[in-house]
VOGU-3710 file (C-alpha; in Angstrom, 3 decimals, decimal comma):
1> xxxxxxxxxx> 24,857/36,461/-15,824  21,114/35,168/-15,304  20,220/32,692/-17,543  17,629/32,529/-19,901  14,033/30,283/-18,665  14,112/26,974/-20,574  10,887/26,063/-23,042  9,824/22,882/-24,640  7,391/23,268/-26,755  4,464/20,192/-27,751
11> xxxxxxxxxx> 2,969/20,708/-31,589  3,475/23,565/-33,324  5,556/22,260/-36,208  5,577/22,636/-39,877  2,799/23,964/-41,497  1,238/24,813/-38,135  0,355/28,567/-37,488  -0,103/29,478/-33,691  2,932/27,735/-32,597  5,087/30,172/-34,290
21> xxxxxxxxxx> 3,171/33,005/-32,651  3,733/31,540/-29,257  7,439/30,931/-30,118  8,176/35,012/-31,687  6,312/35,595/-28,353  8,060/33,829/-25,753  11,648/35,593/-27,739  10,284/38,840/-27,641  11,602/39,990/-24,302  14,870/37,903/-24,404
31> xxxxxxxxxx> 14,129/35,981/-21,358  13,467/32,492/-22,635  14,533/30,360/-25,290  13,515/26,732/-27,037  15,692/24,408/-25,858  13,169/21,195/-26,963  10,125/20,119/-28,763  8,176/17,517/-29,840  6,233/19,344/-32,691  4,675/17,186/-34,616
41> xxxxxxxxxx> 2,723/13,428/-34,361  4,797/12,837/-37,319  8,231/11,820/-36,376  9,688/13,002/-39,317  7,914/16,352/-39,328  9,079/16,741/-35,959  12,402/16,435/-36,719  12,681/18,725/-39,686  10,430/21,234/-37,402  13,612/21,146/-34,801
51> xxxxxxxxxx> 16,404/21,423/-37,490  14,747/24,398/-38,551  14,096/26,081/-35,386  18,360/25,183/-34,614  17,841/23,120/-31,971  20,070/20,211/-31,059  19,041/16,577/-32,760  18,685/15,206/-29,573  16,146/17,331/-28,307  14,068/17,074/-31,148
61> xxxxxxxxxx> 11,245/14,402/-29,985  9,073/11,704/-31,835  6,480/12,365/-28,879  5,333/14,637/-26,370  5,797/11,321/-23,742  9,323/10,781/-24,980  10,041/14,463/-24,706  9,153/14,429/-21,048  10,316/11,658/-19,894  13,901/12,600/-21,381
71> xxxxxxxxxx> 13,742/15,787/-19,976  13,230/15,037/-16,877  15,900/13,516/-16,424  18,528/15,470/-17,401  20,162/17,709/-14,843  18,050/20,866/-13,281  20,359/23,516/-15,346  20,406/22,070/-18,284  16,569/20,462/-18,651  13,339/22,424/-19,963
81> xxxxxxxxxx> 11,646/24,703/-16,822  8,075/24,641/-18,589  6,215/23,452/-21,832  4,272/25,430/-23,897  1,486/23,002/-25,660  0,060/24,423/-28,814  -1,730/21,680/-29,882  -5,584/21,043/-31,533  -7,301/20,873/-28,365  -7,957/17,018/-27,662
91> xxxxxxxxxx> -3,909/16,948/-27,909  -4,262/19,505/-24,289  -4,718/17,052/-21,509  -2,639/14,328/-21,907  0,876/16,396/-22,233  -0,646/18,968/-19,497  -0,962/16,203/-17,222  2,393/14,382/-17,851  4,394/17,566/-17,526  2,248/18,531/-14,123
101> xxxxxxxxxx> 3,106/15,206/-12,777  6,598/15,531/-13,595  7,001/18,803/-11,832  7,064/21,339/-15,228  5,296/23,842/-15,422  2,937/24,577/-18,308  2,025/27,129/-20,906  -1,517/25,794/-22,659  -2,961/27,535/-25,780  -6,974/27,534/-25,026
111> xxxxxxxxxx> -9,267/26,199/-24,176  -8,104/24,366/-21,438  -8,711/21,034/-22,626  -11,268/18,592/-24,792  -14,163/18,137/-21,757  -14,720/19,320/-18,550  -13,658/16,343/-16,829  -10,494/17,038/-17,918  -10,255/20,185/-16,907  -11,840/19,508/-13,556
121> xxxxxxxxxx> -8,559/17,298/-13,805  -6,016/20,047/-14,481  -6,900/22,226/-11,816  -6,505/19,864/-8,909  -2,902/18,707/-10,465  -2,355/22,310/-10,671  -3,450/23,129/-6,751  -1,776/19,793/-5,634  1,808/20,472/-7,199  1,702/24,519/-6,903
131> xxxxxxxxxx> 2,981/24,304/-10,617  2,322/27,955/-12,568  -0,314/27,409/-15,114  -0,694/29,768/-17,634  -3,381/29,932/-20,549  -2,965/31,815/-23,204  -6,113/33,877/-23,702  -3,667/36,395/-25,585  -6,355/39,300/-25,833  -6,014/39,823/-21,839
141> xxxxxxxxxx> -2,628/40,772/-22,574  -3,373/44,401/-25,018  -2,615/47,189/-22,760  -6,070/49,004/-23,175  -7,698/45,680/-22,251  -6,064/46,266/-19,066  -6,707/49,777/-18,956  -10,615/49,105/-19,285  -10,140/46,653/-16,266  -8,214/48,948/-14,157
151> xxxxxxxxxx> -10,699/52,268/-14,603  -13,814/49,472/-14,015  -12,233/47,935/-11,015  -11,683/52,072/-9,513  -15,352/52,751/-10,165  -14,940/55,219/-12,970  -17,695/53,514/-15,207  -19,819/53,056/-12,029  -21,561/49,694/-11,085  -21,426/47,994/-14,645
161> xxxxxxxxxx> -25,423/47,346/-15,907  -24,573/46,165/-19,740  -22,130/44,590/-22,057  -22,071/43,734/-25,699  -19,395/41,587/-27,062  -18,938/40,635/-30,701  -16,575/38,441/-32,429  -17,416/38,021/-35,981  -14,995/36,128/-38,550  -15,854/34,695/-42,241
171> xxxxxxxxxx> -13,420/32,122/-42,891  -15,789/28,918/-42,121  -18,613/30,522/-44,331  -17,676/27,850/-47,117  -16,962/23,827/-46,141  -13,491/24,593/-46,411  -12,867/21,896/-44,248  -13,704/19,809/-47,150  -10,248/20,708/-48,935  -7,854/19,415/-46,230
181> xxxxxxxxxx> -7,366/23,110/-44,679  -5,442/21,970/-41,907  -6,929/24,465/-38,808  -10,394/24,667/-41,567  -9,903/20,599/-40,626  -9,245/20,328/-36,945  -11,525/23,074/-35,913  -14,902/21,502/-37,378  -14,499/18,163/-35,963  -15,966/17,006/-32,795
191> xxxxxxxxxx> -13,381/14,360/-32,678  -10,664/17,294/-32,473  -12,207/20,233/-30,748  -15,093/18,927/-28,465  -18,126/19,740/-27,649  -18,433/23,231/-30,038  -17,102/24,932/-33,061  -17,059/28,697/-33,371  -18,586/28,748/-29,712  -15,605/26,769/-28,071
201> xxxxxxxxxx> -12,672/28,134/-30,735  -13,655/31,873/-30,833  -16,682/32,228/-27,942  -14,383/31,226/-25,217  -12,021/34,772/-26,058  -15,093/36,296/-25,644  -16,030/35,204/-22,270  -12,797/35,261/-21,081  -12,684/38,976/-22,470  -15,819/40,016/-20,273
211> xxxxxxxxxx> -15,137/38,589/-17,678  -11,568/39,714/-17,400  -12,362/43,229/-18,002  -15,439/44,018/-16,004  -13,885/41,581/-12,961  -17,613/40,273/-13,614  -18,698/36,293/-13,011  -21,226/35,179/-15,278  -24,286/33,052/-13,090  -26,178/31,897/-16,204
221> xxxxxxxxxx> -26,403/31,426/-19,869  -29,100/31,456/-22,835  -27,867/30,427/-26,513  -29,099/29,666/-29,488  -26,053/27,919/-31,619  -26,440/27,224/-35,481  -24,500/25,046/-37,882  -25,494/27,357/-41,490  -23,047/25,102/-43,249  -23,940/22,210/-44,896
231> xxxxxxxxxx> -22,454/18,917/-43,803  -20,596/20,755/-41,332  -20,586/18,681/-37,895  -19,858/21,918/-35,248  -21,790/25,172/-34,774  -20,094/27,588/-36,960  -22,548/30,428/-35,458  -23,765/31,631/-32,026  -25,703/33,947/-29,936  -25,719/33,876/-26,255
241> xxxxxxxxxx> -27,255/36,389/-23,627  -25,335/36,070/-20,018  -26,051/37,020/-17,001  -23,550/37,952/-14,092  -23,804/37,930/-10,323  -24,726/40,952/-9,533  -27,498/41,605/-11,788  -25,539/43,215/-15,375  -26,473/41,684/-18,434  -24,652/40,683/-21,422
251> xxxxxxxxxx> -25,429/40,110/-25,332  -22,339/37,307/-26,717  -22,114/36,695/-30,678  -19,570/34,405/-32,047  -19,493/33,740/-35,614  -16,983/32,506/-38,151  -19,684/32,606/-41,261  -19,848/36,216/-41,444  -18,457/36,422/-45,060  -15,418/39,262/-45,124
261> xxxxxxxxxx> -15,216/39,894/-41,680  -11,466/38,924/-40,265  -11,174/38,768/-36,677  -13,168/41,922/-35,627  -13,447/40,847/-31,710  -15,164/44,006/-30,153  -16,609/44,507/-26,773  -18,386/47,813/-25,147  -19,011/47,799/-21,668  -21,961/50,340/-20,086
271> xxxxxxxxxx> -21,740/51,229/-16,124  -23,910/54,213/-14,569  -21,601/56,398/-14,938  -19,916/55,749/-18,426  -19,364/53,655/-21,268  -16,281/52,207/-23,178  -15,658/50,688/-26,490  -12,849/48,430/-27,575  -11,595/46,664/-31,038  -9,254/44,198/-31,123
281> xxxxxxxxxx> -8,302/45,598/-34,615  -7,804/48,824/-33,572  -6,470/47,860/-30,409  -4,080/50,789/-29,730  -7,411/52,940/-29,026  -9,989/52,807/-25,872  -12,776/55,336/-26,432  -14,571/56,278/-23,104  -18,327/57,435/-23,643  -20,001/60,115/-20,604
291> xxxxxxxxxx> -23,421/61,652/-20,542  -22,662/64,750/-19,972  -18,649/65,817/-21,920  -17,034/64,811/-24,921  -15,908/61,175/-25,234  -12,302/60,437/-24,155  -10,321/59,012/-26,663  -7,019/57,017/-25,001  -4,019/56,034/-27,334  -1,098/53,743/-26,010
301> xxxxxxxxxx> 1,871/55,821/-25,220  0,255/58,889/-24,779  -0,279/60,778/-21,480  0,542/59,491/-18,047  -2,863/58,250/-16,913  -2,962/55,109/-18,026  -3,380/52,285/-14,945  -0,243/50,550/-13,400  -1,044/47,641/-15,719  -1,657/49,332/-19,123
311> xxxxxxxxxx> 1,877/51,063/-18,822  3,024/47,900/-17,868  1,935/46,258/-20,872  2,317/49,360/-23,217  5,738/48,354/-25,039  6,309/51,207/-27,827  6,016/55,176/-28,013  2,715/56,373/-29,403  2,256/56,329/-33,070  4,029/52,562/-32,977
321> xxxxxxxxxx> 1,303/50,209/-33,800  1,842/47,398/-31,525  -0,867/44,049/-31,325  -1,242/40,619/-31,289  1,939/39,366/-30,929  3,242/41,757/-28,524  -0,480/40,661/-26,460  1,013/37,383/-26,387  4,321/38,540/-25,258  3,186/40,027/-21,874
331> xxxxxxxxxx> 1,390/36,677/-20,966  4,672/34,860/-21,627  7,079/38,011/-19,720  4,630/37,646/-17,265  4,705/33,967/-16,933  8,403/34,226/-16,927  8,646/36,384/-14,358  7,087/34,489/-11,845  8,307/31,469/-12,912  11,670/33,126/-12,588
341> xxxxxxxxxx> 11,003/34,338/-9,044  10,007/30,590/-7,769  13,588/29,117/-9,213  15,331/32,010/-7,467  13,300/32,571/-4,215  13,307/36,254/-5,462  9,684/38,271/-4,839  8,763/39,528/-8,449  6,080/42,440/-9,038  2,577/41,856/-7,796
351> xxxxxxxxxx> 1,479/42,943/-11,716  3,341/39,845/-12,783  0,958/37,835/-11,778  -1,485/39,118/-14,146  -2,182/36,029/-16,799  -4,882/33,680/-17,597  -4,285/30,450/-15,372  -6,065/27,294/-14,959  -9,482/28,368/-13,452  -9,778/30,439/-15,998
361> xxxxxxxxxx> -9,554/27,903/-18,338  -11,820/25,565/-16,074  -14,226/28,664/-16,115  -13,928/28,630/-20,015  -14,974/24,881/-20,205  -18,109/25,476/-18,112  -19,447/28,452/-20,928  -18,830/25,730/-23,193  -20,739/22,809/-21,437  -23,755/25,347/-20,538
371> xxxxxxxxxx> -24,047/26,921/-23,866  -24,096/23,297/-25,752  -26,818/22,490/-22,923  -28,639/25,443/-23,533  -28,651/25,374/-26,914  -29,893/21,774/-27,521  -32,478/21,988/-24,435  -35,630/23,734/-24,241  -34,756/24,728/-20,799  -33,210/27,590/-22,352
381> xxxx> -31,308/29,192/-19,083  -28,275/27,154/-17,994  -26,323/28,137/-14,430  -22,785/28,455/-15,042
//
C-alpha cells in the first residue's frame, strides 16, 4: 500500500485562519497527512493547536527550529517529507531556509518572504539543493484560470494588447487594526509584512494572476499607492499601470478600503482576436468576448473542450460549485505528485508540474520593491 506524503506544518494554530485552509487542502485528495507542527510562537498555543488537530504530543513543537531539528533526525519513513509555512510573512525566511538546508522540501503561503534579499536568498537554496518549492498563489489553481492560460498560450485570443485586473476588498476601510484584529494587526504593520500593505498582501495575487494567465512578463511599473486611513502605517490602496515585454499594457488596482466589497479579484484579458473575463467569485464561469459571434460562455464540467489542464483541475460535475479551497487543493495534489515521483524515482505527469514555485515568488518580491519605488519617487516608471 503507498503511503501517504508526510507534512509539518509552521504557524497556523489557534485562532489563525489560512492555516486551516492549507490543512482541509492538503486532505482533500487523501494523499498527505499532518504528522507535525509547530503552530504557534506561543508554546502553549502550540500545543493545544496539536492536541486538537490529533497529533502525537511529541510532535507538537515549541518552535519551528526545534521542529526541524527533531525531525530530521528521525528515520526517513517515519520523519516529515515537506513543511508547509503559513506564517505572517517576516515569519517566511527563517523556517524556509532551515528546512532547505536540512533537505525538506517546502510549501510557503505568499509572498515569498519579508525583502528581496531574502528572496534572492531562497531561490539559490532552492537551485543549489533541487528541493521542490511550492508557493501558494492559490488562484492559479481554479480550473478556468487555467483554461484562460491554455486558449492564450494556443493563440485563440491572438497576440494579447490589454489587460485589466481588479482586486477590490473593504475590510481595512476602518483602523480595525486598532482593536487587536489579529490578520487586521499583522497585515498593517511594516514590522510584520514589509515593504507594502494592500499592494504586497492582495497586489501580489494580482500580478501573479496576469502573469500566469497571459504567460506575459511584466518589463516596467507605474503606481501611485495611498494610505486613506488615518494612522494607518501601510498603503491600504493602489493603482499601478504595467507594462510587459512585448509591448501589451496593463491597468492593476488593489484595494482593501473599498467599503462592502469582499474579495471580488477580477481580471479581463483583450488579444486581437478576442477577449475574456474572469471573477474569482464566480469562478466556475469564463466568458469569451469575439467581434464578430455571440460571446462564449464556459462552465466547469460541461463539454469536452476544456484544455488538458482545466479538466485536470476541474474536480466536480457541472452544477457543483467548487472554489477556493478546492484551488488550493490542486497546488498541494500537484505538489504531491511530484514530490511523490522524486521519493519513488517514478516519472509523474508533465501537468503536475503546474504550481507557483520560488521564482515566482522572487518575481512577486520585485512588483513589490518597484511599485514602493515608484510610488514614493518622482521617477514614476520603475523596470521590473
Amino acid at each position: 500500500m503507498q503511503s501517504k506524503i508526510r507534512m509539518g506544518m509552521i504557524g497556523g494554530g489557534q485562532g489563525a485562519f489560512i492555516g486551516g485552509v492549507h490543512r482541509m487542502a492538503a486532505a482533500l485528495d487523501g494523499q498527505i497527512e499532518l504528522v507535525c507542527g509547530a503552530f504557534s510562537s506561543d508554546p502553549e498555543r502550540s500545543r493545544l493547536s496539536g492536541l486538537e488537530m490529533g497529533l502525537h504530543p511529541d510532535r507538537v513543537y515549541s518552535t519551528y527550529e526545534e521542529m526541524i531539528a527533531a525531525e530530521s533526525k528521525l528515520p526517513a519513513e517515519v520523519q516529515m517529507n515537506f513543511v508547509s509555512i503559513v506564517t505572517p510573512n517576516h515569519l517566511h525566511f527563517g523556517p524556509a531556509k532551515m528546512a532547505l538546508v536540512h533537505g525538506f522540501h517546502v510549501v510557503c503561503d505568499k509572498p515569498l518572504a519579508f525583502d528581496l534579499a531574502q528572496a534572492e536568498e531562497l531561490v539559490d537554496l532552492v537551485e543549489s539543493s533541487g528541493l521542490l518549492f511550492a508557493l501558494t498563489h492559490n488562484y492559479s489553481g481554479f480550473p478556468f484560470v487555467k483554461l484562460a492560460r491554455g486558449m492564450i498560450a494556443r493563440g485563440d485570443l491572438g497576440a494579447i494588447r490589454k489587460v485589466l485586473v481588479d482586486y477590490p476588498q473593504g475590510w481595512l476601510s476602518t483602523r480595525l487594526e486598532a482593536t487587536d484584529q489579529k490578520q487586521a494587526s499583522w497585515r498593517t504593520d511594516p514590522a510584520r509584512s514589509g515593504a507594502a500593505g494592500a499592494i504586497g498582501d492582495i497586489g501580489t495575487h494580482a500580478e501573479n494572476l496576469v502573469e500566469y494567465m497571459t504567460g506575459l512578463r511584466i518589463s516596467e511599473v507605474c503606481a501611485d499607492l495611498t494610505t486613506f486611513v488615518p494612522g494607518r502605517q501601510l498603503d491600504d490602496d493602489g493603482s499601478v499601470l504595467l507594462r510587459f515585454e512585448g509591448g501589451a499594457r496593463c491597468m492593476l488596482h488593489a484595494s482593501q478600503i473599498c467599503v462592502g466589497e469582499e474579495n471580488d479579484l477580477n481580471i479581463r484579458i483583450y488579444g486581437e482576436l478576442a477577449g475574456l473575463d474572469w471573477h474569482q467569485m464566480e469562478p466556475n464561469t469564463l466568458l469569451v468576448n469575439y467581434p464578430d459571434r455571440s460571446m462564449h460562455i464556459y462552465r466547469t464540467g460541461v463539454g469536452s473542450d476544456l484544455v488538458p489542464a482545466a479538466q485536470r483541475a476541474t474536480r466536480l460535475p457541472a452544477g457543483h460549485p467548487e472554489g477556493f479551497l478546492e484551488a488550493f487543493a490542486n497546488i498541494y495534489r500537484n505538489f504531491a505528485e511530484c514530490l511523490r515521483a522524486r521519493l519513488t524515482g517514478v516519472d509523474t505527469d508533465e501537468l503536475a508540474h503546474d504550481f507557483p514555485t520560488v521564482h515566482d515568488g522572487l518575481r512577486g518580491m520585485h512588483f513589490i520593491v518597484r511599485v514602493v519605488q515608484s510610488s514614493q519617487s518622482e521617477q514614476k516608471w520603475r523596470k521590473m
